[in-house]
C-alpha atoms as one frame of an Amber mdcrd trajectory, in Angstrom:
protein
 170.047 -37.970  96.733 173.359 -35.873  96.262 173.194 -33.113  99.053 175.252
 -29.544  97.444 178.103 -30.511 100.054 179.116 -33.480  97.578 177.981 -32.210
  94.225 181.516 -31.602  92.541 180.187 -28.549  90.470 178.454 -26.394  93.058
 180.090 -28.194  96.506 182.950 -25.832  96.174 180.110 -23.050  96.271 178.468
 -24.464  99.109 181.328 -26.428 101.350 181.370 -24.029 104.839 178.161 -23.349
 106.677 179.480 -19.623 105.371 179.256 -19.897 101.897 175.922 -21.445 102.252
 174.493 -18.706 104.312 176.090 -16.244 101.403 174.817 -17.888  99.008 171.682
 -18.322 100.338 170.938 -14.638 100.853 171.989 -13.560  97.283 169.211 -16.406
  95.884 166.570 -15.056  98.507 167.758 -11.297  97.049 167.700 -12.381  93.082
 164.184 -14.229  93.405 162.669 -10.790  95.398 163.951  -9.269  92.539 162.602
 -11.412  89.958 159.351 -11.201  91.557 159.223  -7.378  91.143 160.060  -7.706
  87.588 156.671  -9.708  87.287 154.955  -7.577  89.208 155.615  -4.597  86.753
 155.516  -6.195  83.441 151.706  -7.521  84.787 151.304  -3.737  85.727 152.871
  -2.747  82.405 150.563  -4.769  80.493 147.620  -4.497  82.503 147.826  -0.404
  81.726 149.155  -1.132  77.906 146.029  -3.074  77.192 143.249  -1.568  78.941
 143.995   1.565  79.566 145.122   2.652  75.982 142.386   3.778  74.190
């Protein structure tokens, strides 16, 4: 299995302990995010649907 030290797309991304620790925290950031944005379109539609008369 290619580890993201050797991949030659994303390695450059990922070559110091640094970057990965960088990069790391903005994935961790982006999926808290994305997880709000469920969170309120479930919301959203749970008060569209039966809360509408």
């Amino acid at each position: 299995m290619i580890s993201l030290d050797d991949d030659p797309i994303l390695g450059r991304f990922f070559d110091t302990p640094e970057k990965k620790a960088k990069w790391l925290v903005r994935i961790k950031i982006a999926y808290i995010i994305w997880i709000i944005f469920i969170i309120i379109g479930i919301v959203t539609i749970f008060f569209y649907y039966f809360l509408t008369p």
